[in-house]
C-alpha positions as CSV (number, residue, x, y, z in Angstrom):
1,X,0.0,0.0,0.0
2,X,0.8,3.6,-0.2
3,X,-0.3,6.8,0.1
4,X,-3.4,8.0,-1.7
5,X,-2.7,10.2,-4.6
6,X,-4.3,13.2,-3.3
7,X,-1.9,13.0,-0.3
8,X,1.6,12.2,-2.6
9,X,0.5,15.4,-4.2
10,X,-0.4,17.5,-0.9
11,X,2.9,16.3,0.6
12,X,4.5,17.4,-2.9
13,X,3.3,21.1,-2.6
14,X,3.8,21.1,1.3
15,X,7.6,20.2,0.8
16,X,8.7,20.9,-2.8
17,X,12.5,21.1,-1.9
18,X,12.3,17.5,0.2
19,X,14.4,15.0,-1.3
20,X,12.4,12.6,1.1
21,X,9.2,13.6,0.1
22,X,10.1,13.5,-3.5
23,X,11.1,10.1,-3.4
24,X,8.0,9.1,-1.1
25,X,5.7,10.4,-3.9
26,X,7.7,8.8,-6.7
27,X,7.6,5.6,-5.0
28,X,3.9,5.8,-4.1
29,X,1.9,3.0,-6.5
30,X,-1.1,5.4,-6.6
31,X,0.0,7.8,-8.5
32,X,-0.1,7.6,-12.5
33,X,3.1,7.2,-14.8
34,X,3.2,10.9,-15.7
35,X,2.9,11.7,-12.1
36,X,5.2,9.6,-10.7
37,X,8.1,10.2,-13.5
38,X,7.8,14.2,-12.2
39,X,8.3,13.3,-9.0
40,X,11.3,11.2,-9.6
41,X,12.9,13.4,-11.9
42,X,12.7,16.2,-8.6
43,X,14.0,13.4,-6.6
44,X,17.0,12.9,-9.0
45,X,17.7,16.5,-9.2
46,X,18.0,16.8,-5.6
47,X,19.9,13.7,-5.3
48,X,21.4,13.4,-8.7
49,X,23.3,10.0,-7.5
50,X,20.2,7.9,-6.6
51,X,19.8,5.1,-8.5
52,X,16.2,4.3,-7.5
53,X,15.5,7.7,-9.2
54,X,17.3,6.8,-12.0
55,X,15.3,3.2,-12.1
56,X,11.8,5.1,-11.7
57,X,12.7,6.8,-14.8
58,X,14.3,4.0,-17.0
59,X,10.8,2.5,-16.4
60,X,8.6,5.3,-17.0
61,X,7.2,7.2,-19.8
62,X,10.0,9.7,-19.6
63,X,11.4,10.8,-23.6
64,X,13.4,7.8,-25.0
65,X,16.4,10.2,-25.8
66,X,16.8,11.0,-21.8
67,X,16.7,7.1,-21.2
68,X,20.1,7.1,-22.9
69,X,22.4,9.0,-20.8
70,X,20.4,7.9,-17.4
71,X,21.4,4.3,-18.4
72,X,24.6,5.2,-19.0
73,X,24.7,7.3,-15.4
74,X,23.0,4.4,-13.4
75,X,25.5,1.7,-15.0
76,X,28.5,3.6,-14.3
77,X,27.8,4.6,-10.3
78,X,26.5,1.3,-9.7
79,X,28.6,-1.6,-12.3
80,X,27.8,-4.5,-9.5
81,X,24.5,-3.8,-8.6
82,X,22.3,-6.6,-10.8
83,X,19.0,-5.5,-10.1
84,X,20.0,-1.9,-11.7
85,X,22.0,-3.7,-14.5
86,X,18.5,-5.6,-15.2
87,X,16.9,-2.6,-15.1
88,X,19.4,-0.5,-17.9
89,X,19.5,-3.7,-19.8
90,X,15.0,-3.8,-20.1
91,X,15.4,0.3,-21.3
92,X,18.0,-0.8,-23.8
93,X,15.9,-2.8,-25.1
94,X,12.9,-0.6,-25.3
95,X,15.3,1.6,-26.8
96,X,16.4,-0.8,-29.4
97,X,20.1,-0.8,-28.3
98,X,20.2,-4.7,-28.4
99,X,23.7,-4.9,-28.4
100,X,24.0,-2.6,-25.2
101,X,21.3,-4.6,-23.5
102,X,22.9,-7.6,-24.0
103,X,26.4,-6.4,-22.0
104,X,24.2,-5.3,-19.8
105,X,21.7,-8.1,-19.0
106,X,25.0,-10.2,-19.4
107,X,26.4,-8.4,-16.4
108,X,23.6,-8.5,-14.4
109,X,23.5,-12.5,-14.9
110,X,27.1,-12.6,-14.3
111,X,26.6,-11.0,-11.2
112,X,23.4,-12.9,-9.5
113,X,21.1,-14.5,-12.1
114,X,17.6,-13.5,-11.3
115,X,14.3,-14.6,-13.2
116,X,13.8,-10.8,-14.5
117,X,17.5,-10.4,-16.0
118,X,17.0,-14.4,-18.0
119,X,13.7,-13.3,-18.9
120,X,15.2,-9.5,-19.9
121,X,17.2,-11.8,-21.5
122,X,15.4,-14.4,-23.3
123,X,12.8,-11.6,-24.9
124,X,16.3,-10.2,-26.5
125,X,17.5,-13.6,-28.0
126,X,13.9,-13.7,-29.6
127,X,14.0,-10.4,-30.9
128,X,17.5,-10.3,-32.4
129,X,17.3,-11.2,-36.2
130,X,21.3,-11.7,-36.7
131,X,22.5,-15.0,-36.0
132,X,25.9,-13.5,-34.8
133,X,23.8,-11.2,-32.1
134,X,22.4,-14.8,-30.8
135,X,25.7,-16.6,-31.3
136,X,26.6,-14.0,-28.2
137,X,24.3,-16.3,-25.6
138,X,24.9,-19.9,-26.2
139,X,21.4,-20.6,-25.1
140,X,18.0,-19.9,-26.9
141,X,15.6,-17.7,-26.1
142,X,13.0,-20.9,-24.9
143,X,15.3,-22.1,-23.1
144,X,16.4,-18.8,-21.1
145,X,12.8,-18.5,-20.7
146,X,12.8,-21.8,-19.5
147,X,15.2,-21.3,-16.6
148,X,13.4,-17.4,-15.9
149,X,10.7,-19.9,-14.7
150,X,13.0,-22.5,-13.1
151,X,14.1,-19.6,-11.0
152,X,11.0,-17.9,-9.9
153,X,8.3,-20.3,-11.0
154,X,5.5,-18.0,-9.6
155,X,7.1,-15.0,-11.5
156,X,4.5,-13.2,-14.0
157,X,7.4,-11.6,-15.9
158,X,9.1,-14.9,-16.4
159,X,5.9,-16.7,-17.9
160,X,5.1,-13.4,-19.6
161,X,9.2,-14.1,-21.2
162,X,8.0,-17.6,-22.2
163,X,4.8,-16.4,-23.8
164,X,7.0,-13.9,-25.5
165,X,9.6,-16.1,-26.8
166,X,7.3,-19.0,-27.8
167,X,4.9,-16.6,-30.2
């Protein structure tokens, strides 16, 4: 639960310089995407190193050319962190930078495999036309999608990755 939208957006005017607040109202589920991405963006230029900020963005509905250089930003203050390598690797994606989603999703799997990253990754596999981008990851995209289940079986991103794959 959260707060109610109404409140994120009292507690927004109340404190408008509050890093706190700002990332208590970008983090609150009530809110919608446009909402949410304004209050992250505050949150990151009050905190520019905070890499939940940056996350709230690479996920939102922010302009594609800003996803760019946050990727870039979150990867380089936080190269071990898999969770925010997943993260960077999904926008690449999005963005259509498969071979800079692919070092990146690599990374994150290199650093603790997680269902999101193999799913991440499996969607990629299926998506990449050249056989030389899929000679990169010696499995295939089923059976990444495959073991995204094995390792979260009650994960709806990993069967969302094996309905993906197998279309």
């Amino acid at each position: 639960t959260g707060l109610s939208a109404r409140y994120a957006h009292a507690l927004a005017a109340l404190f408008p310089g509050s890093p706190e607040t700002a990332s208590l109202v970008a983090l609150n589920g009530a809110l919608d995407g446009d909402a949410r991405d304004r209050a992250a963006a505050r949150w990151l230029a009050m905190q520019p190193h905070t890499p939940e900020a940056m996350a709230l963005l690479l996920t939102g509905g922010v302009r594609p050319e800003t996803k760019a250089p946050l990727r870039h930003r979150l990867t380089a203050l936080h190269p071990n962190d898999a969770e925010f390598m997943n993260t960077a690797g999904a926008a690449a994606i999005q963005a259509g930078a498969r071979i800079e989603a692919t070092r990146l999703l690599a990374r994150s799997l290199a650093t603790r495999p997680t269902a999101s990253a193999v799913g991440n990754l499996a969607v990629l596999i299926a998506q990449t036309p050249s056989p030389a981008a899929r000679a990169a990851v010696p499995l295939t995209a089923p059976r990444l999608a495959g073991l995204a289940i094995a390792l979260a079986p009650k994960s709806p991103q990993a069967w969302e990755a094996m309905a993906t794959v197998e279309d």
